[in-house]
N, C-alpha and C positions, 0 to 999 in steps of 0.2 A: 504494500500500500504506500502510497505519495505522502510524502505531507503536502499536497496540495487538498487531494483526497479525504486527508484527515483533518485539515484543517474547518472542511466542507462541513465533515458529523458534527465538529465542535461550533461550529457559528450554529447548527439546527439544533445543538441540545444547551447551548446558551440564549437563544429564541426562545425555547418552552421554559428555561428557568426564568427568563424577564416579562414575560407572560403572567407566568405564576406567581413572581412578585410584585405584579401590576406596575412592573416599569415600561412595557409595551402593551399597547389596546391589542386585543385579538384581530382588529382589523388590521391593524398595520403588516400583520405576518404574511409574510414573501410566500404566499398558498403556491403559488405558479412556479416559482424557483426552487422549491423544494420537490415537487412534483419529480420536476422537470431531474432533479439531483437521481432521484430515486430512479426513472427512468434508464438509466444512462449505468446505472450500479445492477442495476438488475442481472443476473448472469445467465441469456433467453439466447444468447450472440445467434442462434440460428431462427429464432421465431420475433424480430424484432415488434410486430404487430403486437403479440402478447403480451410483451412489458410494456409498450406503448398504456394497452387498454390496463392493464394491472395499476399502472403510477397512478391514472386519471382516474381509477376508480377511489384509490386511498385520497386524492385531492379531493375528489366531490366529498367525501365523508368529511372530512377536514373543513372546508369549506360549509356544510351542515353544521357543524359542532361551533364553528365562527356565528351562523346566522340563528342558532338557537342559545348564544351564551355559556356552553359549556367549556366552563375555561378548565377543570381537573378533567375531565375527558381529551381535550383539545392538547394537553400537555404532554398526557400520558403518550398518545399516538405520536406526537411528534419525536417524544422520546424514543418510542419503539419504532420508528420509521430512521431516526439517525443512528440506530445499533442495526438494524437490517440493510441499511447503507455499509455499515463497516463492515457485517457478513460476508456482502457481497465480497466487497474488496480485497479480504483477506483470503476468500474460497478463492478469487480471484490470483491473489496472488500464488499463493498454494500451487492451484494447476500451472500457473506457468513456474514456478521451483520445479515441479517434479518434470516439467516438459526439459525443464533445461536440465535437470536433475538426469533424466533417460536420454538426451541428447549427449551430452557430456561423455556419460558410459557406453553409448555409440561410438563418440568420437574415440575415448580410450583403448576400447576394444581393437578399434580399426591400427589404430598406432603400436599395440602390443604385439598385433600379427605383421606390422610392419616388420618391426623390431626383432620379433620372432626369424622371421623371413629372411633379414639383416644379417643376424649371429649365422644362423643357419651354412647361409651363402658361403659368409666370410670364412667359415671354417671348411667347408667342403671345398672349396676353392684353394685353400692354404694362404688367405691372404691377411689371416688376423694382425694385424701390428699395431705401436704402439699410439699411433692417430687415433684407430679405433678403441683401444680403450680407454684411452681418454676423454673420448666423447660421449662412451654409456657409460652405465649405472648397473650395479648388480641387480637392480630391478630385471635387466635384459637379461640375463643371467638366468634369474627367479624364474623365467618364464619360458626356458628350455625347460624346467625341472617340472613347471604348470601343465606346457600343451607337447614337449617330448618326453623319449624313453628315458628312463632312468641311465641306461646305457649310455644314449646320446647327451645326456645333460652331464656326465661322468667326462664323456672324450670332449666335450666343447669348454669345462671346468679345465681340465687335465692343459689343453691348446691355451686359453685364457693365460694360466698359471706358469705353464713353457715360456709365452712371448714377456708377464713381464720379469722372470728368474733372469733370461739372456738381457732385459733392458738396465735390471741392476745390474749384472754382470760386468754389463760397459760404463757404468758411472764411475766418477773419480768420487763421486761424495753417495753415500747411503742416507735417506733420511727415515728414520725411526720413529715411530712414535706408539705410545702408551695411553689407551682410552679406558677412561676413568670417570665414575658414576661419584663414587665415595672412596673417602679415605679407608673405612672399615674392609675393603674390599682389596686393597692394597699389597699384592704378592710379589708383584716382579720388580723388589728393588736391586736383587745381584744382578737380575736378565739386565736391566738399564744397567747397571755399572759395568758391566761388560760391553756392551756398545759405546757408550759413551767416554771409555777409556782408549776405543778407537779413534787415529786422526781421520780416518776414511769415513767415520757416522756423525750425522747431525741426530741428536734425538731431544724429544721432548713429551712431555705430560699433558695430553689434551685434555679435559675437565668440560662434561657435557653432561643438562639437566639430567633428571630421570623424572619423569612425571609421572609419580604416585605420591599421595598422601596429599595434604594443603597446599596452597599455595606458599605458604610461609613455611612448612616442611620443605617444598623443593628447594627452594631460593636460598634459605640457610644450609642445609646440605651442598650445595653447591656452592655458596662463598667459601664456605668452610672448608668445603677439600680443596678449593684453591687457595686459600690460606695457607692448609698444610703443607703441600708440597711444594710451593713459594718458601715458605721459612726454613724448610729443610733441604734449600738450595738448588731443589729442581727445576730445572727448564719447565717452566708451566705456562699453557697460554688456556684460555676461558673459549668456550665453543660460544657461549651465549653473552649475543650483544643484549644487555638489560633495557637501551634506550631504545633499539629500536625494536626491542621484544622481537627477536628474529637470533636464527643458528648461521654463525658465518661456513662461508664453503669451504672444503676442502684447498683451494688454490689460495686462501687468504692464511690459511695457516701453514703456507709450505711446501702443500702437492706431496705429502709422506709417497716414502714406497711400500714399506710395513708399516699396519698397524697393528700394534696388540688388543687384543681385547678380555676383557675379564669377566662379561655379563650380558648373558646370549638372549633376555628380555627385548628383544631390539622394537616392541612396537610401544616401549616407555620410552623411547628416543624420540624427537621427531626431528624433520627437516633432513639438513645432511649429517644429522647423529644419526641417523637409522641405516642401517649398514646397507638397505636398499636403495640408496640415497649415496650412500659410497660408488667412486668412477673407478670402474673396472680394472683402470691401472694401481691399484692397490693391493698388496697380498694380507690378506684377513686372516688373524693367528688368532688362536682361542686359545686361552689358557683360564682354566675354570676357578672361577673367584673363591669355590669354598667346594668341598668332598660332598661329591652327591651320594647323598646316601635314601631321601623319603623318596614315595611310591610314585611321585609325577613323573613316569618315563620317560614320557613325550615332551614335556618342559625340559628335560634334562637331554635329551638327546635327538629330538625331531622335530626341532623349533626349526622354521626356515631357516634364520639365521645358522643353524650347524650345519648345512647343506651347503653356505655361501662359503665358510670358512676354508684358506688353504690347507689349513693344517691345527688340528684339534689334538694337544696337546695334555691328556689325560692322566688322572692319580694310578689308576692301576691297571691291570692286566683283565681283571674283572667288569673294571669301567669300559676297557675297548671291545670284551667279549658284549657286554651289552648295547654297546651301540652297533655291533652286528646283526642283534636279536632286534632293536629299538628302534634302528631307523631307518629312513626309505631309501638310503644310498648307504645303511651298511654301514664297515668299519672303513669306509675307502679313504677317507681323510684323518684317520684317527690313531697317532703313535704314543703307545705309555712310555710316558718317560718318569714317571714320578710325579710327587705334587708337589711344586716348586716352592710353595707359601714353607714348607716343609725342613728347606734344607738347612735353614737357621740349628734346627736339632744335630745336623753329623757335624757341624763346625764346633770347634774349641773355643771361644768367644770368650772373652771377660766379663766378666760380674758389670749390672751398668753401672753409672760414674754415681748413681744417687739410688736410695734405696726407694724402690715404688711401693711399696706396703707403709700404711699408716701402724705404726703398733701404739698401743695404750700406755701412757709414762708410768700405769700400774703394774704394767706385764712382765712377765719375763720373756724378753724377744726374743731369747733360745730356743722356747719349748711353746710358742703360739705357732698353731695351724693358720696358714695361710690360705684364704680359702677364696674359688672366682663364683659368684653365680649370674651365671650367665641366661638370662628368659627370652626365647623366643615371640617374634612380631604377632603370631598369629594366635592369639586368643580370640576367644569364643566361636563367632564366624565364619574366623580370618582362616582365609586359601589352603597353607599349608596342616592345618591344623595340630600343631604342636604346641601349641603356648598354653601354659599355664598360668603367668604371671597376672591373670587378676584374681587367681584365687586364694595364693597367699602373700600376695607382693611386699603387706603390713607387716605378715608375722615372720616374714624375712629380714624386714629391717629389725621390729622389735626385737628378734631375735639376735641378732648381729650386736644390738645396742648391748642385750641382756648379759652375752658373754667376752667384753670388752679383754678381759681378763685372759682369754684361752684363745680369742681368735681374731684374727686381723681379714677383710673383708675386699675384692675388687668387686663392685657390679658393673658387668659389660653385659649391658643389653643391645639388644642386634639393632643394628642403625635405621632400620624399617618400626622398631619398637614405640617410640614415640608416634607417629603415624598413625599404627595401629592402635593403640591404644583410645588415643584419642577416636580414629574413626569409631570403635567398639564400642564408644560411652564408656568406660572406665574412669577416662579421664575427661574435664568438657574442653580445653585447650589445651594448645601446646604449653603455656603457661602454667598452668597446673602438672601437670608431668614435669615441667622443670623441676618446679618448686620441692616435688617427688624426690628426684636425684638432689638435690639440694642437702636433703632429711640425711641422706647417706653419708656427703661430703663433711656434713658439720660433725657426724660421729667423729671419737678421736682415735679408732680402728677400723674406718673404711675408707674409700674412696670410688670415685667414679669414671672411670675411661673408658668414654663412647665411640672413641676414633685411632686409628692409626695402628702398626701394627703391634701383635701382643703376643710375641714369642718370648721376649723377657718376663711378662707376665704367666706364661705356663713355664715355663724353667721354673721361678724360685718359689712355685706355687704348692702347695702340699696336694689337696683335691678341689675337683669342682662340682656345681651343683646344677645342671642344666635343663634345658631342652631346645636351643639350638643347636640346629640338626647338624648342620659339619663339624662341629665342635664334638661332637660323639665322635669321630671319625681321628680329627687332627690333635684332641687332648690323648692319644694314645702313644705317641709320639714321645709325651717324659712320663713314661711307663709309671701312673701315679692313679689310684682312685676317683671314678668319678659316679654319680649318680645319676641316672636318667629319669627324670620326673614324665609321666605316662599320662595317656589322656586314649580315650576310645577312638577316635580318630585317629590315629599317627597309622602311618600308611608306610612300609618299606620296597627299596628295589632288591634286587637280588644280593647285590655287594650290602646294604641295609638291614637286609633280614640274617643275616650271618652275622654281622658285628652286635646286634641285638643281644642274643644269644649270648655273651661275653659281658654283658656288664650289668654293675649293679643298680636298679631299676624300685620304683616307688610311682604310686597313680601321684598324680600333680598337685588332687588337694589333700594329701595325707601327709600334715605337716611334723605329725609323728613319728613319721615313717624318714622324714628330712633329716631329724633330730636323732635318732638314731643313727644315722649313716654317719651324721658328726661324731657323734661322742663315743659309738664305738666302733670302727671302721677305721676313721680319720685321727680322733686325739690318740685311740688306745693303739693305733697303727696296726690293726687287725684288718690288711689286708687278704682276705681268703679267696679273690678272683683274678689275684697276679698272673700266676699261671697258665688261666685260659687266655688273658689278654696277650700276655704273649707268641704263645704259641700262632694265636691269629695274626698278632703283628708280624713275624717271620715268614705265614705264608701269604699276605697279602699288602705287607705296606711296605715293608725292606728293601726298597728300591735302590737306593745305595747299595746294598750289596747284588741286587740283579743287574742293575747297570752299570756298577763300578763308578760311578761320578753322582754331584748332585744333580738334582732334576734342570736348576737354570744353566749351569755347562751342556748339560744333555741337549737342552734344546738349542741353545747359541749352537752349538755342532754343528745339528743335527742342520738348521736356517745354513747356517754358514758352507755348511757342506754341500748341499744342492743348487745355492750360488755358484761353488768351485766348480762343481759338477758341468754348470753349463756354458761356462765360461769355459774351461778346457774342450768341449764339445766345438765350441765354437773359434778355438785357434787351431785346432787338429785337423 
């Protein structure tokens, strides 16, 4: 609808309200130009005749209710004749949205199978080069995989991937780059310090919304991890212009040759964060933000985006078997190499420079249990269904406060937790769940660390308390107790349902059952599921000793090596 349009209803229903307050005689009303409005709104476009005699009929009435004094009659219709005006124009508008709406998906259509047509040619022909990928999108891509075989979307992937290996190959400079949602998500800082201790690599930290949770959830997630990796000296550049509320392109931050990526959600991306949105001369690496261990296979493994990926960079040997079983292309992109977040565990590292446990000036800091509890985003509702934390969130802290004496406290809640929370009604603002963590901070044996990563925190940690699901998976790594808080919902994959089995486990609101794991499990160090836990960890997570390196050398190699590869190809 116009504001010309609309301006129209609003002169005829401030006519009947000046009417009504006897600031206009009934005579003076425009009968004939209202008619004539109505006329014209009417949506008859193939019987004009009929809306003709329909207007002139509401005028004669109108015109009657003028000539008999009926001024609360006379008002009412006028009223309801300027809302059956804006009917019009809205059903009006309406049809032509959806005309443009199925023209549009006409046009798109037509353009896909151009596109289609495009790829097609250019590969059967052997003429893919570096023009053309720099012109599309893995959208063109996507759409071998839509309307060809799997096969053909495999050889035309596979030709993609060849043209741009040989075009780094001949570059003097590599450019690198690292695509990052949040800081909590943060695995590949040896992979970067390996590149970037080359003179032959530019790299850098791109930082791009994720849109879930509030608006003020995205926006502060998104300062904030570029914050982070701003102060801690990374090459960090922002994907999002805030002024002109718009994602800069690809060619504004550089034209990468790899990106990495950590977080295969790609339709909380938009613009050219959506990896479909990505130009084809880009090689898409996955490396998986956290250990897939719950029941969403197809989240985990048969998202379009694992399909676009060069190269899918997985925790174990289990995780490649299943994306064989999982996905629609199979394990054809997917090498275990170990879980990179990981390899902080096989390095000899120093104690850090400052102690990150709060302990109580009452305690004896010898003999406190150091303890993380960690509560997953998804209570009550929420997707994954794991979270517990609104059912004892209280008598976690009370309890935390109650034993100042014996235990020292980190709560790392999952970076989605506030979000959820809040969407859940648990909490009614983000304000309120601050104020939450707040309660923690001011104890004088806890703290709070929402961000960054937290391998120094499971080293000098005694046990944890959770139901963040990759943390079941990565706290096995300093072979130390931990509890899984349960709920009827929690859903596992195959590699899930195996580590289940292995650890010690309590329903989520059985805060009894918590209290126990503390006192005699954790202070009395009556560990009695060491054993199983390890024997699982040697046959499924000991990557280091199966691949004889850690996971970020494995893959700098493994990238580096299939550059050399083509680049000798290509002098011989």
């Amino acid at each position: 609808m116009t504001d010309e349009q609309n301006q129209m209803i609003m002169t005829i229903k401030k006519i009947a309200a000046m009417i009504e307050q006897e600031q206009l005689s009934m005579g003076d009303c425009p009968v004939s130009d209202i008619t004539e409005a109505l006329h014209y709104a009417l949506n008859y476009r193939d019987n004009a005749p009929l809306s003709e005699d329909i207007s002139l009929q509401y005028g004669d009435l109108i015109k009657y209710m003028i000539a008999n004094g009926q001024k609360a009659e006379c008002c009412y219709m006028l009223d309801m004749m300027a809302d059956w005006i804006r009917y019009e124009y809205e059903k009006d508008s309406y049809n032509d949205k959806k005309y443009s709406d199925i023209s549009k998906q006409l046009e798109d259509a037509k353009e896909d199978n151009r596109l289609f047509d495009n790829i097609v040619q250019r590969y059967k022909s052997h003429s893919m080069d570096d023009a053309f990928l720099g012109e599309h999108t893995y959208h063109t891509l996507a759409l071998v995989k839509e309307k060809g075989s799997i096969e053909l979307f495999k050889e035309i992937s596979s030709c993609v991937y060849d043209t741009n290996l040989r075009r780094i190959a001949r570059q003097n400079k590599k450019k690198i780059a690292f695509f990052v949602k949040d800081s909590a998500e943060w695995s590949c800082e040896e992979v970067y310090k390996l590149y970037a201790a080359r003179p032959d690599c530019e790299v850098v930290v791109t930082v791009a919304p994720f849109f879930v949770g509030t608006q003020q959830t995205i926006l502060d997630t998104y300062n904030n991890t570029i914050a982070y990796f701003a102060e801690r000296g990374f090459n960090t550049i922002g994907l999002y212009d805030q002024y002109q509320d718009s994602i800069k392109s690809w060619k504004e931050v550089g034209s990468p040759d790899i990106v990495f990526h950590l977080n295969p959600y790609y339709t909380a991306f938009i613009g050219s964060s959506s990896i479909l949105n990505f130009p084809l001369s880009i090689l898409n690496v996955y490396i998986p933000y956290g250990m897939m261990i719950y029941g969403n296979v197809s989240g985990q493994f048969n998202q379009l985006s694992h399909a676009l990926y060069w190269k899918i960079f997985c925790e174990t040997a289990c995780h490649k078997e299943m994306a064989e079983k999982y996905s629609d292309i199979g394990d054809f992109n997917v090498i275990s190499s170990g879980f990179v977040r990981m390899d902080s565990f096989y390095r000899d590292e120093p104690e850090p420079e400052h102690d990150i446990w709060k302990i109580s000036p009452d305690a004896d800091k010898q003999n406190v249990k150091r303890i993380i509890y960690a509560p997953h985003w998804s209570i009550r509702d929420g997707a994954a269904g794991f979270g517990n934390f609104d059912k004892t969130y209280m008598q976690m802290y009370n309890y935390a406060k109650d034993t100042a004496v014996a235990t020292s406290w980190i709560l790392r809640p999952h970076p989605m937790l506030r979000a959820g929370s809040v969407a859940q009604g648990l909490f009614q603002s983000e304000q309120e769940y601050d104020e939450y963590l707040d309660m923690w901070n001011r104890l004088p044996n806890a703290k709070v660390i929402e961000s960054g990563t937290y391998c120094d925190i499971f080293k000098s940690s005694d046990a944890m308390i959770l139901d963040s699901i990759s943390f079941l998976g990565e706290y096995l790594y300093v072979h130390k107790p931990m509890l899984f808080l349960t709920r009827e919902r929690n859903t596992f994959n195959d590699f899930g349902r195996e580590l289940a089995k292995i650890l010690y486990k309590a329903d989520g609101g059985d805060f009894n059952a918590i209290k126990h794991f503390v006192e005699n499990i954790v202070i009395q160090n009556n560990d009695y599921m060491l054993k199983e836990r390890e024997a699982f960890f040697e046959k499924y997570l000991d990557y280091y000793k199966i691949n004889g390196m850690p996971a970020s050398e494995y893959i700098y190699e493994y990238i580096d090596d299939a550059i050399n590869k083509v680049h000798e190809e290509r002098t011989t």
